[in-house]
Structure formats: structure tokens, C-alpha cells
VOTOR-967623 format. One record per residue (C-alpha): x, y, z negated. Coordinates in steps of 0.02 Angstrom, whole numbers, m for minus. Layout:
BEGIN
{node {X; Y; Z}}
...
***
This chain:
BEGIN
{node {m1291; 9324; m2518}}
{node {m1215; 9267; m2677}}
{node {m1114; 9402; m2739}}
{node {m1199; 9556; m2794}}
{node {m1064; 9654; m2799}}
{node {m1027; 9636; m2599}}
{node {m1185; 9644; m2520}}
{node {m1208; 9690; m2325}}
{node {m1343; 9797; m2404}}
{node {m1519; 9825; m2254}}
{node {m1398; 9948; m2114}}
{node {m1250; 9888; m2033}}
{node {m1137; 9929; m1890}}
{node {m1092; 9797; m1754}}
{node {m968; 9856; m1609}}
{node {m867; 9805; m1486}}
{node {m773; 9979; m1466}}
{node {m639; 9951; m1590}}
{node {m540; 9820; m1476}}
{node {m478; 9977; m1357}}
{node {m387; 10068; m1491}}
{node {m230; 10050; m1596}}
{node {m237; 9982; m1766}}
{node {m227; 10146; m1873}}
{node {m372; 10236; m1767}}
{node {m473; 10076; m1793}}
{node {m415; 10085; m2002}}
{node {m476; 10267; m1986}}
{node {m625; 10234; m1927}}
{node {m693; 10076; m2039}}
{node {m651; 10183; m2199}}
{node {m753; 10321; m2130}}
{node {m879; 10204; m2082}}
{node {m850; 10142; m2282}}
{node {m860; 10346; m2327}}
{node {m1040; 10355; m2228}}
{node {m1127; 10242; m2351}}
{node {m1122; 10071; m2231}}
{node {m1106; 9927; m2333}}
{node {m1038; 9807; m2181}}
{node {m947; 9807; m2032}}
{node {m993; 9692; m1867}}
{node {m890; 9633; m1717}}
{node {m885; 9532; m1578}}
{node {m742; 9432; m1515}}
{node {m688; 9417; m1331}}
{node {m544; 9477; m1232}}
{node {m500; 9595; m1361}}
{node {m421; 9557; m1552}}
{node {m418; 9390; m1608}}
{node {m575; 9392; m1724}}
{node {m492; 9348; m1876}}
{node {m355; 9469; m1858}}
{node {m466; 9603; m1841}}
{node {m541; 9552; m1981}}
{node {m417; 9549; m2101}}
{node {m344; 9735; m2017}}
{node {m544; 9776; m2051}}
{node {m533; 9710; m2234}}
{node {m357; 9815; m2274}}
{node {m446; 9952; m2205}}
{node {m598; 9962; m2337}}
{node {m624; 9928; m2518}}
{node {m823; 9893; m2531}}
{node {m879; 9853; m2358}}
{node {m914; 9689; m2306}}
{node {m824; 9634; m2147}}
{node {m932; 9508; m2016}}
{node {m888; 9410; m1862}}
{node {m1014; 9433; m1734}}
{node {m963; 9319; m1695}}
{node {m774; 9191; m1696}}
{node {m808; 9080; m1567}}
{node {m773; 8886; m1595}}
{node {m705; 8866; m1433}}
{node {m563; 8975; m1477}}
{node {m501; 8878; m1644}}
{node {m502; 8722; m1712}}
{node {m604; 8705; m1864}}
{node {m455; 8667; m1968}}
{node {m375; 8821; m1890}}
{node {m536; 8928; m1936}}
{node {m576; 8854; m2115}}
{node {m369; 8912; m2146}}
{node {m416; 9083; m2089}}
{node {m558; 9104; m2196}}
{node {m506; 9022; m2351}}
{node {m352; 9152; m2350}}
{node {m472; 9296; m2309}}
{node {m605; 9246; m2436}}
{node {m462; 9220; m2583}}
{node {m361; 9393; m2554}}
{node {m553; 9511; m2505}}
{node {m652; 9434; m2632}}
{node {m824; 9421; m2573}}
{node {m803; 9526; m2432}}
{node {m787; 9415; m2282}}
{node {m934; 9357; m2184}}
{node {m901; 9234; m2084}}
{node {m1001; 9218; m1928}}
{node {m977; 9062; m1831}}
{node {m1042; 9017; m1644}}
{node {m1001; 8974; m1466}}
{node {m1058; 9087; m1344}}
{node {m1050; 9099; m1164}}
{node {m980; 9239; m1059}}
{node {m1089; 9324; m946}}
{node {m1096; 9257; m786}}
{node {m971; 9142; m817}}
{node {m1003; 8978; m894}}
{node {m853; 8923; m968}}
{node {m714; 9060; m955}}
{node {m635; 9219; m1010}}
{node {m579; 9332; m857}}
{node {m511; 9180; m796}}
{node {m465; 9082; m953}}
{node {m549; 8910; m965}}
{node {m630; 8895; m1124}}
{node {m702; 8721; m1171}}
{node {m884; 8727; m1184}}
{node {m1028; 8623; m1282}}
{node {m1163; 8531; m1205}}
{node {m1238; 8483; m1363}}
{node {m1205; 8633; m1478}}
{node {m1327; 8591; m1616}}
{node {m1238; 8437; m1656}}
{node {m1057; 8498; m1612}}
{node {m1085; 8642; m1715}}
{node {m1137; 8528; m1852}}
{node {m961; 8432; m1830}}
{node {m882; 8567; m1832}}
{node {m927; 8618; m2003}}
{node {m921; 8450; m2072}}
{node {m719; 8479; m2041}}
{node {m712; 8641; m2101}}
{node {m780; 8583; m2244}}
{node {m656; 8410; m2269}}
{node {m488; 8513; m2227}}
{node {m365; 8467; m2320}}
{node {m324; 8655; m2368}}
{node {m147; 8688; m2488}}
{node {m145; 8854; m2554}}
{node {m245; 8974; m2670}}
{node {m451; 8919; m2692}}
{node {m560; 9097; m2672}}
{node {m632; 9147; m2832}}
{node {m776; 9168; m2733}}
{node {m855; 9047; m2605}}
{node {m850; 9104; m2428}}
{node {m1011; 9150; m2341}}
{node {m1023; 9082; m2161}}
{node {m1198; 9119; m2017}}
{node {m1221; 9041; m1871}}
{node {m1258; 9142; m1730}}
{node {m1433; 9065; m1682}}
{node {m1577; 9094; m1542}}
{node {m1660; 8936; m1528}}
{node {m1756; 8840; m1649}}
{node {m1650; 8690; m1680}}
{node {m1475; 8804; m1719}}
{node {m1611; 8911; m1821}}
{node {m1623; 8750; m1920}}
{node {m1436; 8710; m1922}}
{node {m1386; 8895; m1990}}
{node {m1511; 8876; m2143}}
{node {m1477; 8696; m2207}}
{node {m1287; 8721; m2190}}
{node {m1233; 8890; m2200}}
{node {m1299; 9058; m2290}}
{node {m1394; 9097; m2116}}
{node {m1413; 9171; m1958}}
{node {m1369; 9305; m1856}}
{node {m1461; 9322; m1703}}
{node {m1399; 9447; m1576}}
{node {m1471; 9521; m1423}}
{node {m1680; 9498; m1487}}
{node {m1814; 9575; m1495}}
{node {m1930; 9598; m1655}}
{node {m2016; 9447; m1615}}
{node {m1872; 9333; m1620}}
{node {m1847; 9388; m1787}}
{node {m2016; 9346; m1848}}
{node {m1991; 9176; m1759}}
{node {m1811; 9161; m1867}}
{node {m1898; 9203; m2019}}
{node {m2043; 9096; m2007}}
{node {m1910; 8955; m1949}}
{node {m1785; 8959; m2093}}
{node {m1889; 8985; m2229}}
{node {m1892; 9139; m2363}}
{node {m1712; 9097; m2436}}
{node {m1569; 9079; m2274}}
{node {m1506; 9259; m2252}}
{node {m1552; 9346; m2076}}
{node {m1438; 9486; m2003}}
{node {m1514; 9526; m1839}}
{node {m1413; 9643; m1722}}
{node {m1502; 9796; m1625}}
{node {m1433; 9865; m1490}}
{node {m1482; 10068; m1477}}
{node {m1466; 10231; m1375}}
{node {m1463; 10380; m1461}}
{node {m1533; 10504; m1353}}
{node {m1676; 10600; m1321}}
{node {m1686; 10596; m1126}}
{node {m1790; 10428; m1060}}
{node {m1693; 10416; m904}}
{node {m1522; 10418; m989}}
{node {m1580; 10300; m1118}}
{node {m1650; 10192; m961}}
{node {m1500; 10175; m880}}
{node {m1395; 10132; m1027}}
{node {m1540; 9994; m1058}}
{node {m1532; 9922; m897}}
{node {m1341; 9897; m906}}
{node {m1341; 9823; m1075}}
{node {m1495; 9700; m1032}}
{node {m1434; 9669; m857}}
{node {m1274; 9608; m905}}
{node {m1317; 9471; m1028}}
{node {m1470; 9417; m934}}
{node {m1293; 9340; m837}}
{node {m1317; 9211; m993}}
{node {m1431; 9080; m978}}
{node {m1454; 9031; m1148}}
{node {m1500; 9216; m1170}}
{node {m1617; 9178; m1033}}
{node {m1701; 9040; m1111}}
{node {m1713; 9135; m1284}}
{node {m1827; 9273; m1192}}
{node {m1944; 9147; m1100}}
{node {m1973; 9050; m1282}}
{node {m2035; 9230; m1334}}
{node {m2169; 9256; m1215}}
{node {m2062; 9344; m1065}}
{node {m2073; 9274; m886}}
{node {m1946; 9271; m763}}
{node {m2012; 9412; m659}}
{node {m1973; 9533; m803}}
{node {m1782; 9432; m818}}
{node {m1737; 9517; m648}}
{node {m1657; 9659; m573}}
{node {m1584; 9743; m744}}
{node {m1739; 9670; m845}}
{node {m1931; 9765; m845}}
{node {m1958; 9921; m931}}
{node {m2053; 9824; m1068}}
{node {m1899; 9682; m1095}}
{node {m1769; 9848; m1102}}
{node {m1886; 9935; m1242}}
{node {m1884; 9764; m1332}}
{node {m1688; 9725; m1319}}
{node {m1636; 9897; m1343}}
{node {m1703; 10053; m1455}}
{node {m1676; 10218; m1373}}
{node {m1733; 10387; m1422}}
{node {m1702; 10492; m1575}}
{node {m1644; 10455; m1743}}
{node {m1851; 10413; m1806}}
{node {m1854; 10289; m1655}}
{node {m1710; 10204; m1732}}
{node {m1781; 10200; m1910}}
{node {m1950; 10135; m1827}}
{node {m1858; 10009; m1746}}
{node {m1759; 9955; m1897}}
{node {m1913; 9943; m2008}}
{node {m1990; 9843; m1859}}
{node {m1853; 9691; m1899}}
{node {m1864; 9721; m2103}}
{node {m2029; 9709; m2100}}
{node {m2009; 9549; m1980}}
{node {m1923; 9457; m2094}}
{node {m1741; 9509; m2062}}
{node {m1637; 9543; m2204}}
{node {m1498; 9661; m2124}}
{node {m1484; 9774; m1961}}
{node {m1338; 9789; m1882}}
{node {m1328; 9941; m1744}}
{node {m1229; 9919; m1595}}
{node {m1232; 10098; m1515}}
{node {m1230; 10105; m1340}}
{node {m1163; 10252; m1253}}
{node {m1093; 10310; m1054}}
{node {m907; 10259; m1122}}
{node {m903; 10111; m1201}}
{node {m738; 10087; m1257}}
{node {m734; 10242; m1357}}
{node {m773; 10257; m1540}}
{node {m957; 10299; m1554}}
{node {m907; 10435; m1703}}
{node {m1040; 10553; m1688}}
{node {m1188; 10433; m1662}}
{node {m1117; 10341; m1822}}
{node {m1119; 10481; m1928}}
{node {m1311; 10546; m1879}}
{node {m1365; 10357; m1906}}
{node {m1286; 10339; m2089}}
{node {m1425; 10456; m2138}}
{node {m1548; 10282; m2122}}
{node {m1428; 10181; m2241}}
{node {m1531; 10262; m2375}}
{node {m1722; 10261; m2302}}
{node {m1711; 10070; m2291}}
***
């Protein structure tokens, strides 16, 4: 991460949540987010806010915290379209836009969005690398950034591993275990940056943490390139069914108390991963997970 001034820093937060509220509860709620000490904000892009819109409503909303697409999906934009967007992000939030780049699959659906077709790759690896190549030769008017933008690639599998660390700043890996990040690490070398994503249940009763687990896992074992990503790690299919095994749920998803977390988190730093982002899973997922943000901000400064 080249500027030191706009660092993700080790803890960050990665949600979905803020795509079912209005624009000034979502502004409320990054600055506090900013206030609690975390030094970057994640989110994914589906049916909700068009990633780069929320980014920029993210961006106006904090002054220090570094903003991250979890990721914009290719099959959304064009690259000129996308290399627009983040040239006039990067120039007006100076080193606070991190721009995560992939092409992921809905669960259960190959190729569509509640309906909505959505062009998909059957050689991403090399599409992915086109991609960029145009982002890169767009012939963009308008102000230069003072400071370069910083792109990832969201990457599982060794080859896209490769990709993100020759041609962008890194990877961010979502929905792995510890030992995918060891894997990433060992793959990409000491110097591409490594923001892994853990999912986690704050709660201190197993069976409410194992049911929150076994929805989370259950739906994107839908995805087959998730799939795939597991069985590379050591799992078979027998633990891949029915929600996922109780050993595949503990892997994918931390539950427990806030020293579970931290454990967890140190589990990935020590793996190689250079920043954590927490997606906190709860009964209602479209609310604001307020409470469960504050308690966590008190691991910003263990790690």
C-alpha cells in the first residue's frame, strides 16, 4: 500500500448491510465506523448500490478511512466505464479508494442477478487480464490523481493468485479459511498486499452461532468456484453438503466471543494476510450490525 498516510491498517469491516438503508443512515454509520478507530471500510456489490456510487457516498462520508470494493464486478461495467470511475474517485479522495476488482458468480445461479442476465467468463484469468490492459490504455480527459489508484483482485485459485500480484497491489480473498491464506501468501510472494475477509458470529451460545454458520456456508456452497476453492484446501465433498460439516463452518466462519475473534484474526496475520476484514453475521441481516461493531473496534488496537 503506497501511501502511508491512508493505510487499511490490520482490522477492517466488510458488509453487505448498508444497501437496505437510506443514504444519511449509511453516512452515519461509516463516520462512526471512522470514530471507532477502523481504518477501512468493505462492501460487496449485488442487487443493492451500484458499487461505485456507494463508494463515493462512503468516501463523502469519512475523512481517514479507506473505502474498498469487495468487490465491483466486471460484468457490470466496461473497463473504460470502471477506469472513469476510479480515476475520478482516486483524484477528489486522495489515496483513499481501494479498488477491488472481480467477477463473481451468484449463488445458485450461474450467470444472473434475480433474473438479470449478466455475461459471464469462461476464462477469467485471461479476461481479467484484458480487462486491465484497457483500464490501463483509456483514453481518460480530466484531472490525473495525485496519487495512483490501488486496485486487488478478488482471488481463490492459484492462477488469479498470480494475476492479482504481477498486475495489481493484490488480493482479496473472501469466503476462506486460514489455510487459503497461507496458500495466498506463499503464492504471491512477501510484497502483493493480502486483505482476507472473515466472516464472524458474535455470540456466546454454540447453537446460535451454528445456525448462523450453516446459513452463511450453505448459501455460497451454491457457487461452484467456491466449491472448487474448498476441495484445493483439503475438504471433500461429503463435508460440501447439507449446510457444510461442523469442521468446514468453524473454518469459514468464527463464532464465539470477542477472544475467539481476536484468535481468529491473529490466525490469518500470522498466515500471511496483511488485513482482516469482519463481515458480522447476525439473525437480521439487513440491519446495521451497530452493537457488534462497536465491541469489535476494541481489536483494532491488539493487532
Amino acid at each position: 500500500m503506497p501511501d502511508p498516510q491512508h493505510r487499511p491498517g490490520k482490522i477492517g469491516i466488510w458488509t453487505f448491510a448498508f444497501d437496505a438503508h437510506p443514504a444519511g443512515r449509511v453516512r452515519d454509520a461509516a463516520a462512526e465506523l471512522e470514530e471507532l478507530g477502523y481504518r477501512a471500510i468493505w462492501f460487496g456489490e449485488a442487487l443493492g448500490r451500484e458499487a461505485m456510487t456507494q463508494a463515493a457516498l462512503l468516501l463523502g462520508a469519512t475523512h481517514r478511512a479507506v473505502v474498498a470494493t469487495g468487490i465491483a464486478n466486471v460484468h457490470l461495467r466496461t473497463p473504460l466505464t470502471m477506469a472513469a470511475a476510479e480515476r475520478s474517485l482516486a483524484e477528489q479522495y486522495r489515496g483513499r479508494l481501494l479498488l477491488g476488482l472481480g467477477g463473481h458468480r451468484v449463488p445458485g445461479s450461474p450467470n444472473s442477478f434475480g433474473g438479470y442476465r449478466v455475461p459471464m467468463s469462461e476464462k477469467p484469468v485471461s479476461d481479467m487480464r484484458d480487462y486491465l490492459d484497457t483500464m490501463d490504455t483509456a483514453p481518460l480527459a480530466g484531472a490525473t490523481p495525485a496519487t495512483a489508484p490501488r486496485r486487488v483482485l478478488a482471488a481463490l485459485g492459484p492462477r488469479m493468485l498470480d494475476l492479482a500480484a504481477e498486475r495489481t497491489s493484490g488480493a482479496h480473498s473472501y469466503f476462506v479459511p486460514v489455510a487459503h491464506t497461507a496458500m495466498a501468501r506463499e503464492r504471491m510472494g512477501t510484497g502483493a498486499y493480502l486483505a482476507v475477509e472473515q466472516a464472524v458470529v458474535l455470540d456466546s451460545d454454540p447453537e446460535r452461532v451454528r445456525q448462523l454458520q450453516r446459513a452463511h456456508v450453505g448459501a455460497y456452497l451454491r457457487a461452484q468456484h467456491q466449491r472448487n476453492n474448498l476441495l484445493r484446501l483439503g475438504f471433500d465433498e461429503t463435508e460440501l453438503a447439507d449446510g457444510g460439516s461442523g469442521r468446514l463452518n468453524d473454518a469459514l466462519v468464527a463464532g464465539g466471543d470477542i477472544k475467539a475473534i481476536s484468535a481468529r484474526v491473529r490466525a490469518h496475520l500470522d498466515a500471511g494476510a496483511d488485513h482482516v476484514c469482519l463481515q458480522v453475521l447476525t439473525p437480521s441481516p439487513g440491519e446495521l450490525p451497530l452493537r457488534e461493531w462497536r465491541e469489535l473496534a476494541a481489536l483494532v488496537g491488539e493487532h
